[in-house]
N, CA, C and O atoms as a GROMACS GRO file, in nm:
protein
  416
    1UNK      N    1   0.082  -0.120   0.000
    1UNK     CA    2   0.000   0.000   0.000
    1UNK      C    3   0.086   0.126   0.000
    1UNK      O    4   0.053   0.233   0.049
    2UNK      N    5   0.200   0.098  -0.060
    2UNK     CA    6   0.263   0.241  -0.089
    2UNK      C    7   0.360   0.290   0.042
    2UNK      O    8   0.394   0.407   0.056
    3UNK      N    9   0.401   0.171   0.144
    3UNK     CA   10   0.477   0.185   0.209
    3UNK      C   11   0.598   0.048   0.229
    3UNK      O   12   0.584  -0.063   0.177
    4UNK      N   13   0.697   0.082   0.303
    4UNK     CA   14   0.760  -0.024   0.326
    4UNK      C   15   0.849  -0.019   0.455
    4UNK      O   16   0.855   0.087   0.517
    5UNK      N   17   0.902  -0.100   0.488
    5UNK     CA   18   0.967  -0.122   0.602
    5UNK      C   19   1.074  -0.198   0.655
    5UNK      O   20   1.068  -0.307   0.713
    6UNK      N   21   1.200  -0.109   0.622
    6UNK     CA   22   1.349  -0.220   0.610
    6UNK      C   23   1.371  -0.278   0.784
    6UNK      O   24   1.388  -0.205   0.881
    7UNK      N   25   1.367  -0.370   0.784
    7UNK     CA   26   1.374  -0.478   0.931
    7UNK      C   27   1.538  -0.508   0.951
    7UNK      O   28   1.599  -0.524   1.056
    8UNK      N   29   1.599  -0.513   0.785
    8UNK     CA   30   1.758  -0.498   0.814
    8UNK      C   31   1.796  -0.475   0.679
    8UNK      O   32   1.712  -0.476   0.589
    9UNK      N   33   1.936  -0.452   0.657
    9UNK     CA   34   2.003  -0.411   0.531
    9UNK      C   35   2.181  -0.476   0.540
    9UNK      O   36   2.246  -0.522   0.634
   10UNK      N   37   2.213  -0.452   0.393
   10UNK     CA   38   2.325  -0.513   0.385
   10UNK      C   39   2.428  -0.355   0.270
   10UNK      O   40   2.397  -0.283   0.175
   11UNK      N   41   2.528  -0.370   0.340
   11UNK     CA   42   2.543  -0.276   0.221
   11UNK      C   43   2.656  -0.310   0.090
   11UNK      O   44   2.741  -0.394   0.119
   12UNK      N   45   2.660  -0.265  -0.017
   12UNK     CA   46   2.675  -0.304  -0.146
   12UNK      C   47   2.744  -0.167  -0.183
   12UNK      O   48   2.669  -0.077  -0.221
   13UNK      N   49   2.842  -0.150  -0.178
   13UNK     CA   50   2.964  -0.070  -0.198
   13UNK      C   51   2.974  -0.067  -0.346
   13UNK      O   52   2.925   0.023  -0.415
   14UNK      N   53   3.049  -0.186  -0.398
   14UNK     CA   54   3.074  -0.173  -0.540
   14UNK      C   55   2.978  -0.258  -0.679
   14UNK      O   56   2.922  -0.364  -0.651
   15UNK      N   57   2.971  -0.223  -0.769
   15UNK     CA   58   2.907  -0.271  -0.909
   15UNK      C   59   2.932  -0.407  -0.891
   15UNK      O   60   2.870  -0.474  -0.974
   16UNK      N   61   3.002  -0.476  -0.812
   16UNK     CA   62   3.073  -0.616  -0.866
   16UNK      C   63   2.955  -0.688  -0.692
   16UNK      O   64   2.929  -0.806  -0.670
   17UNK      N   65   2.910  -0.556  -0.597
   17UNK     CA   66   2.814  -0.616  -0.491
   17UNK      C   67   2.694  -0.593  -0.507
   17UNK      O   68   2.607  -0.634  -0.430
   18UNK      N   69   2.676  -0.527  -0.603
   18UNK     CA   70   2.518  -0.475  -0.612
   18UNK      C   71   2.477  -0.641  -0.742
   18UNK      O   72   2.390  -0.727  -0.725
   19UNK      N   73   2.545  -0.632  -0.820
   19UNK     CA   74   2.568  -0.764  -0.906
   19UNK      C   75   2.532  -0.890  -0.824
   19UNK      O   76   2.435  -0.947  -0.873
   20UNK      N   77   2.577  -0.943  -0.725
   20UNK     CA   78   2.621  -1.042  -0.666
   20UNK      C   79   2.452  -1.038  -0.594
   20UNK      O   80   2.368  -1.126  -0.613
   21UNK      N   81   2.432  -0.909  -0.506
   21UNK     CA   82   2.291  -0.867  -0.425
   21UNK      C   83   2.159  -0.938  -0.538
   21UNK      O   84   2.081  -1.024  -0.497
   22UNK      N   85   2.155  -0.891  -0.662
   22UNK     CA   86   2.064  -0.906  -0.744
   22UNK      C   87   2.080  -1.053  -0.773
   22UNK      O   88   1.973  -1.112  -0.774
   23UNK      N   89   2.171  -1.117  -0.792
   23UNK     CA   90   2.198  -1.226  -0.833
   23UNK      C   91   2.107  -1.310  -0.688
   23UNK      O   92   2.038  -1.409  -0.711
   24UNK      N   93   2.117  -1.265  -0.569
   24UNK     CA   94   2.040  -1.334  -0.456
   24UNK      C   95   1.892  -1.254  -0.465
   24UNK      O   96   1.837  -1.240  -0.356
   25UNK      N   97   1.848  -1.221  -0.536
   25UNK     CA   98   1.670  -1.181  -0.569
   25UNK      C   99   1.688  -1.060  -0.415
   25UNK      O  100   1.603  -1.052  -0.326
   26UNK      N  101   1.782  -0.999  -0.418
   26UNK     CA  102   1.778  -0.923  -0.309
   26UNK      C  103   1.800  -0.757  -0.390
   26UNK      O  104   1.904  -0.731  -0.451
   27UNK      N  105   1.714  -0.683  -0.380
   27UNK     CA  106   1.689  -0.557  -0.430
   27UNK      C  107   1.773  -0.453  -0.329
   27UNK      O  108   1.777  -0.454  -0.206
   28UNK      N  109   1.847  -0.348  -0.439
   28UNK     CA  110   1.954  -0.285  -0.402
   28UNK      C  111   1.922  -0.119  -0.432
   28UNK      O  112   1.890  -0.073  -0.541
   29UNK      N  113   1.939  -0.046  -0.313
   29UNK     CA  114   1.905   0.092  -0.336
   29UNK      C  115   2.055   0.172  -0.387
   29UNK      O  116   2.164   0.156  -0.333
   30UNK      N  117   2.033   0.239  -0.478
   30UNK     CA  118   2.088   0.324  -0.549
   30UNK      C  119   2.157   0.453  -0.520
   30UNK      O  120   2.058   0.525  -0.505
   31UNK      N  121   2.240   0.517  -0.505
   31UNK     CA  122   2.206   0.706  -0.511
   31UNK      C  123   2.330   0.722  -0.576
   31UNK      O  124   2.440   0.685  -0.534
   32UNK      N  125   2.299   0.793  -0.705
   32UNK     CA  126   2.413   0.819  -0.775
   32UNK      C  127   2.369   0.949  -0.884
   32UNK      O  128   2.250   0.972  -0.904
   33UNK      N  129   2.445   1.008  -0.932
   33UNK     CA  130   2.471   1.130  -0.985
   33UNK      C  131   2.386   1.093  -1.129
   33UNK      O  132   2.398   0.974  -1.158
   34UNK      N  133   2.316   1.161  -1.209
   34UNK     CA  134   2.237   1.172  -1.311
   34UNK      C  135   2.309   1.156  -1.442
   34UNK      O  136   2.428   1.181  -1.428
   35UNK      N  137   2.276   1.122  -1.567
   35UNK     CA  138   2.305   1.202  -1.682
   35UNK      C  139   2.177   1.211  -1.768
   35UNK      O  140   2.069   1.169  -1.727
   36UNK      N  141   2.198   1.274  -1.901
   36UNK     CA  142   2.088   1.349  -1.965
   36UNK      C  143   1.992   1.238  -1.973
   36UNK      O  144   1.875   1.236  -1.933
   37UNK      N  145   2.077   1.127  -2.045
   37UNK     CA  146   1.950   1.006  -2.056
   37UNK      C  147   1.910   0.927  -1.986
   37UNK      O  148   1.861   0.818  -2.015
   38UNK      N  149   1.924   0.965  -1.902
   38UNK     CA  150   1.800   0.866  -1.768
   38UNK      C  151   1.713   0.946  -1.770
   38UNK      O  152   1.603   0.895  -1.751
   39UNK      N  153   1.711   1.110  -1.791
   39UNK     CA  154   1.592   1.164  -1.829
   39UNK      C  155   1.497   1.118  -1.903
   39UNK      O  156   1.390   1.094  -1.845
   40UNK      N  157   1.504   1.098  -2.011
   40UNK     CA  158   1.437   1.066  -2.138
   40UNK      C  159   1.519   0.934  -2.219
   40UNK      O  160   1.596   0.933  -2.315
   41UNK      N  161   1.459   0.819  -2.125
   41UNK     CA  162   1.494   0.698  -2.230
   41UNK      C  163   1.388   0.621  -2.213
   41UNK      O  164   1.318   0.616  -2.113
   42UNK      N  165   1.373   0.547  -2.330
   42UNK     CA  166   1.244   0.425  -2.344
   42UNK      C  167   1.282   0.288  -2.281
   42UNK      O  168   1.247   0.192  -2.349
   43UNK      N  169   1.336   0.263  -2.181
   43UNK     CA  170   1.379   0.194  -2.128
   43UNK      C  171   1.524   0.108  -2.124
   43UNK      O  172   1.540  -0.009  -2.089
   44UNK      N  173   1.610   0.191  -2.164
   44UNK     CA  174   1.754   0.156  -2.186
   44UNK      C  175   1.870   0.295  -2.181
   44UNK      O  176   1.894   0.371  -2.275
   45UNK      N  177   1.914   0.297  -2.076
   45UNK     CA  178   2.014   0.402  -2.064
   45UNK      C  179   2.161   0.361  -2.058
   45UNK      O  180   2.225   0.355  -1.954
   46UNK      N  181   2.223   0.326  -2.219
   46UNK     CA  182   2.344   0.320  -2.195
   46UNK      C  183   2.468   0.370  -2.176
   46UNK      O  184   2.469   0.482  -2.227
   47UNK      N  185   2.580   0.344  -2.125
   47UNK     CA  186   2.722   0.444  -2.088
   47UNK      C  187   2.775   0.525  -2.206
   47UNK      O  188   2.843   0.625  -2.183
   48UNK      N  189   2.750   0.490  -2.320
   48UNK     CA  190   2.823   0.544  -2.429
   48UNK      C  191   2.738   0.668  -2.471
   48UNK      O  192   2.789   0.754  -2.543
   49UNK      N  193   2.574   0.681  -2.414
   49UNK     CA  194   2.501   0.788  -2.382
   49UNK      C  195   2.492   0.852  -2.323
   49UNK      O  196   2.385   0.912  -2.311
   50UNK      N  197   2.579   0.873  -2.264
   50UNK     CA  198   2.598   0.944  -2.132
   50UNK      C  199   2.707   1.077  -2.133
   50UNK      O  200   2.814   1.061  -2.076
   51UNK      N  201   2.690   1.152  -2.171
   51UNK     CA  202   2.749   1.294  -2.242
   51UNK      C  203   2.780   1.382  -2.117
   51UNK      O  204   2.876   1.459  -2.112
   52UNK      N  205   2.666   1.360  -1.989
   52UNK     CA  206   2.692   1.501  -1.909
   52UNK      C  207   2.628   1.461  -1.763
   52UNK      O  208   2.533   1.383  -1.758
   53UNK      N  209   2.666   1.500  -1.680
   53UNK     CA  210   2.604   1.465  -1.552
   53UNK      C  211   2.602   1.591  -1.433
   53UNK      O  212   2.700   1.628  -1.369
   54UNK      N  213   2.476   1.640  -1.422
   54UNK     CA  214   2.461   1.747  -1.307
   54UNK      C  215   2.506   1.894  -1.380
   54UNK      O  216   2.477   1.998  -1.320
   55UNK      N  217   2.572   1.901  -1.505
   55UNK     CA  218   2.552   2.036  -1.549
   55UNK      C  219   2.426   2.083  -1.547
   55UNK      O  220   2.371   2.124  -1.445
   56UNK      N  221   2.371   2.080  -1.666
   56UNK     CA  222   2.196   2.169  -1.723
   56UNK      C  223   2.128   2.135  -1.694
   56UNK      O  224   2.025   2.160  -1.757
   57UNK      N  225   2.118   2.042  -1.570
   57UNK     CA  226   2.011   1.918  -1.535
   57UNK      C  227   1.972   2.004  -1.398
   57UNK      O  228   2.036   2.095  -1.346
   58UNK      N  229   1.842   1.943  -1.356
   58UNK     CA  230   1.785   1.982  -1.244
   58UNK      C  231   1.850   1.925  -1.064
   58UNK      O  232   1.969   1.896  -1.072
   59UNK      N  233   1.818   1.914  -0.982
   59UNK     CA  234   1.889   1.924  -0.865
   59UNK      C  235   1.897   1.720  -0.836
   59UNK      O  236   1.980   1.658  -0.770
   60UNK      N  237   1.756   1.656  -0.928
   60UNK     CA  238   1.833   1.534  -0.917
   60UNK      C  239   1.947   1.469  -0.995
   60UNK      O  240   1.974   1.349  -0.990
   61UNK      N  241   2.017   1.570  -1.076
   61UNK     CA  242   2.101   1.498  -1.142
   61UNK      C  243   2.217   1.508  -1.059
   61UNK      O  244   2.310   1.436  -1.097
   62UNK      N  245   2.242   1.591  -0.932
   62UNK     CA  246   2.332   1.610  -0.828
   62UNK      C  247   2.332   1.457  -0.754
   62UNK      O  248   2.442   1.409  -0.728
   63UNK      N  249   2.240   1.400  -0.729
   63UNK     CA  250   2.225   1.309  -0.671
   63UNK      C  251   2.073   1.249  -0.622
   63UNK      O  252   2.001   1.301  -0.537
   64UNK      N  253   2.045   1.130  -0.696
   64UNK     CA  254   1.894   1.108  -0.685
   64UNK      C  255   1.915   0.933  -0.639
   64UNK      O  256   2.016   0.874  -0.678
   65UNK      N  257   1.804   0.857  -0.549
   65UNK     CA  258   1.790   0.730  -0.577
   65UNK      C  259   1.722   0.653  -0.630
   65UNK      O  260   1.611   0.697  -0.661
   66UNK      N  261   1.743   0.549  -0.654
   66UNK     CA  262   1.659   0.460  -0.765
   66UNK      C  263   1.682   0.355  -0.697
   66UNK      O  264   1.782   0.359  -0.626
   67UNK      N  265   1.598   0.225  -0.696
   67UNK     CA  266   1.576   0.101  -0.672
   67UNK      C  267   1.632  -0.026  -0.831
   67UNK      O  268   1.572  -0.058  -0.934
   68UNK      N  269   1.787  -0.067  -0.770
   68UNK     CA  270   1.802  -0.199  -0.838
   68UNK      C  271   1.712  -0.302  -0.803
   68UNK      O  272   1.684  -0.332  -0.687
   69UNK      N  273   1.660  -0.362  -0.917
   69UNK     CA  274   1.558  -0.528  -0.922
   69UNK      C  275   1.621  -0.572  -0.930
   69UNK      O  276   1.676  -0.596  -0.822
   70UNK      N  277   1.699  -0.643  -1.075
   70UNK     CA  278   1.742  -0.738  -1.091
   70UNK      C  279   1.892  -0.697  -1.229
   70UNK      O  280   1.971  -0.603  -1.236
   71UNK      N  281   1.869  -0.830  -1.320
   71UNK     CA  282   1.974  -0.816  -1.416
   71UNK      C  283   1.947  -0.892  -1.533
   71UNK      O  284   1.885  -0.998  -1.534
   72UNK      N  285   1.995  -0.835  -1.630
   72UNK     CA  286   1.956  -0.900  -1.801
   72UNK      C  287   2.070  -0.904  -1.801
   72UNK      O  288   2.128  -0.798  -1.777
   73UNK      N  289   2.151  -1.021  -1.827
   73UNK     CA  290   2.295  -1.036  -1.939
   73UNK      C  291   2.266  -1.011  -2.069
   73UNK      O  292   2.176  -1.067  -2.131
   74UNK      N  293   2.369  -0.896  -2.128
   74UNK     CA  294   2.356  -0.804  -2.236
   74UNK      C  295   2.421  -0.922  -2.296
   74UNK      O  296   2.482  -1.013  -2.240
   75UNK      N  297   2.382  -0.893  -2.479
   75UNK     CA  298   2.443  -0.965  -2.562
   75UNK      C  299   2.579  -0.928  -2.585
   75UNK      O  300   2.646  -0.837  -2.536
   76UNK      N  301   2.611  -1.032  -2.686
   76UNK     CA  302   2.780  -0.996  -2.676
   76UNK      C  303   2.835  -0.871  -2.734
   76UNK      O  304   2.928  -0.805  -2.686
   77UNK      N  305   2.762  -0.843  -2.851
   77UNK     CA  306   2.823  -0.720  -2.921
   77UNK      C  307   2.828  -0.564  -2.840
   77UNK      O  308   2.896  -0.465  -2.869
   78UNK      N  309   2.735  -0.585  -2.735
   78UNK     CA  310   2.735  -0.462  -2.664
   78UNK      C  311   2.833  -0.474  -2.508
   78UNK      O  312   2.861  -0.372  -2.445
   79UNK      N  313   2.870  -0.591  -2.471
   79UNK     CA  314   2.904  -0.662  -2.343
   79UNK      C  315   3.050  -0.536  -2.343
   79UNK      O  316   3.076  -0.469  -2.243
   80UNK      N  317   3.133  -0.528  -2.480
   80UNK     CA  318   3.294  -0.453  -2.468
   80UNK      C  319   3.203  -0.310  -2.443
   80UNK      O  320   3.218  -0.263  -2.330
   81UNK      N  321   3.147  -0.264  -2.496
   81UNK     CA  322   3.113  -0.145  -2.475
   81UNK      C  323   3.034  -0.078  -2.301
   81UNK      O  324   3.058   0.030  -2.246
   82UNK      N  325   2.952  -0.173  -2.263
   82UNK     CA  326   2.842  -0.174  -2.160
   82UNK      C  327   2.861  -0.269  -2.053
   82UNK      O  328   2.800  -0.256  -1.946
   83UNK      N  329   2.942  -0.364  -2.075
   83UNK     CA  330   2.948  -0.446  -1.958
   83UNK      C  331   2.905  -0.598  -1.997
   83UNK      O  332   2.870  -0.633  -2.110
   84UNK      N  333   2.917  -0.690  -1.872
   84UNK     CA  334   2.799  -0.796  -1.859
   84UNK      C  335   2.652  -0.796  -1.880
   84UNK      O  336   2.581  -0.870  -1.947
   85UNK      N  337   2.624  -0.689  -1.802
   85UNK     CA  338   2.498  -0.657  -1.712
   85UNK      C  339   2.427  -0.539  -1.729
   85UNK      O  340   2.469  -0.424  -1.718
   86UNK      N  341   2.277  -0.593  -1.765
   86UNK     CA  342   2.169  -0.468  -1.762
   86UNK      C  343   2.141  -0.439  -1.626
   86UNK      O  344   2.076  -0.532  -1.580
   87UNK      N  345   2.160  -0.361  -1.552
   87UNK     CA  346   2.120  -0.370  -1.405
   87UNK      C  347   1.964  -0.265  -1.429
   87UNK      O  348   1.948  -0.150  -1.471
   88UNK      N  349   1.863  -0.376  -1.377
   88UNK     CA  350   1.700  -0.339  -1.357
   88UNK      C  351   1.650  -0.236  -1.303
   88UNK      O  352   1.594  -0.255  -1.195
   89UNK      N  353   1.652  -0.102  -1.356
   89UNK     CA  354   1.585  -0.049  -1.204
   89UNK      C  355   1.431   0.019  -1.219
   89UNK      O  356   1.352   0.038  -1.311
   90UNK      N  357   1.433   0.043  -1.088
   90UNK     CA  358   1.294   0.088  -1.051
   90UNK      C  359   1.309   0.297  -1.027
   90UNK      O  360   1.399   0.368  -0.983
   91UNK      N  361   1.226   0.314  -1.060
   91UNK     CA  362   1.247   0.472  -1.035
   91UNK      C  363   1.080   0.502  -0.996
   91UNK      O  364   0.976   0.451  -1.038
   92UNK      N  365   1.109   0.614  -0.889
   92UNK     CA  366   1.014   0.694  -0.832
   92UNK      C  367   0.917   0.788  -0.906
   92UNK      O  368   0.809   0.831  -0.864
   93UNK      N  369   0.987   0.815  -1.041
   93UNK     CA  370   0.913   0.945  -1.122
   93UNK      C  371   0.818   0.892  -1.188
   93UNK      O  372   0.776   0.963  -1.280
   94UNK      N  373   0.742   0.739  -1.167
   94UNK     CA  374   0.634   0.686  -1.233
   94UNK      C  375   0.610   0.626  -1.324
   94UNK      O  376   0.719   0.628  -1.382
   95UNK      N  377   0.508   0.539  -1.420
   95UNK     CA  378   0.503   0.474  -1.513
   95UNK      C  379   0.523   0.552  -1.643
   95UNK      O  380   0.516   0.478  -1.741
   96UNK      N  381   0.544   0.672  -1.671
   96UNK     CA  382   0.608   0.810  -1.787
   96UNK      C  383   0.749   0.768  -1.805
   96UNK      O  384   0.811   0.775  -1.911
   97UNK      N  385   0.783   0.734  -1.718
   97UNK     CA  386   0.978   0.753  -1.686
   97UNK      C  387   0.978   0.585  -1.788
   97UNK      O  388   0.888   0.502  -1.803
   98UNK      N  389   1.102   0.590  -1.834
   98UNK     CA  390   1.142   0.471  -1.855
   98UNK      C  391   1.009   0.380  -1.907
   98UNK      O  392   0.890   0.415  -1.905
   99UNK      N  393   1.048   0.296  -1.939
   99UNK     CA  394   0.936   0.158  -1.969
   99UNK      C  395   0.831   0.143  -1.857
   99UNK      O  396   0.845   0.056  -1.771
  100UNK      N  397   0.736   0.220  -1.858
  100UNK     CA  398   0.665   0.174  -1.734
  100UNK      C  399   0.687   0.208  -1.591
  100UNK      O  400   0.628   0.156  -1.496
  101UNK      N  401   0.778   0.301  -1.585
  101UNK     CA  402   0.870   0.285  -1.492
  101UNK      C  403   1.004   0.274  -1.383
  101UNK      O  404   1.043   0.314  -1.273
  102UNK      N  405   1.056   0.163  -1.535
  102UNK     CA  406   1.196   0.097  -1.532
  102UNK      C  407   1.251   0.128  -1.649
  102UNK      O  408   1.206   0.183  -1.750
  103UNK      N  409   1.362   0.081  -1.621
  103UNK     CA  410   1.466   0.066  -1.725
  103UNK      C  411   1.557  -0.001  -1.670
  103UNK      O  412   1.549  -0.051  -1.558
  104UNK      N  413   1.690  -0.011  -1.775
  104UNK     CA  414   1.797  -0.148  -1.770
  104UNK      C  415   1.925   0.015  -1.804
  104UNK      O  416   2.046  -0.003  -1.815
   0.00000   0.00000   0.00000
């Protein structure tokens, strides 16, 4: 009903623990600095899109959080460029934002 209630937490320092967290169906909170296209993407915000962070942008691109779900293993042709890993997330700004929501 639009609330929740952490009973305990673990914390997840680096990309290689937030990875490992998701990999245990255990959902990982976020707070990290913005760029243009997490503004405006249809559900895929990749690194090589990523031009600018916290210049012309509004006060969450300073620092905003988002909710990791889970993970898509990216195909190979994008894996040198992007990584292993789509990391899932959930965002607060509603079903407008992203796919519904989310994005990878």
């Amino acid at each position: 009903q639009g609330e929740v209630k952490v009973s305990e937490f673990e914390e997840a320092r680096t990309i290689a623990d937030v990875v490992e967290k998701l990999k245990q169906n255990k959902p990982v909170v976020v707070a990290a600095k913005l760029s243009e296209n997490f503004y405006k993407n249809k559900g895929v915000i990749l690194l090589k899109d990523s031009l600018s962070t916290g210049k012309k942008l509004d006060a969450h691109s300073l620092g905003h959080a988002f909710l990791a779900v889970g993970l898509i293993e990216l195909p190979e042709k994008l894996k040198e460029s992007e990584g292993n890993f789509c990391i899932v997330i959930a965002n607060s700004w509603g079903k407008g934002w992203g796919a519904g929501g989310y994005s990878c």
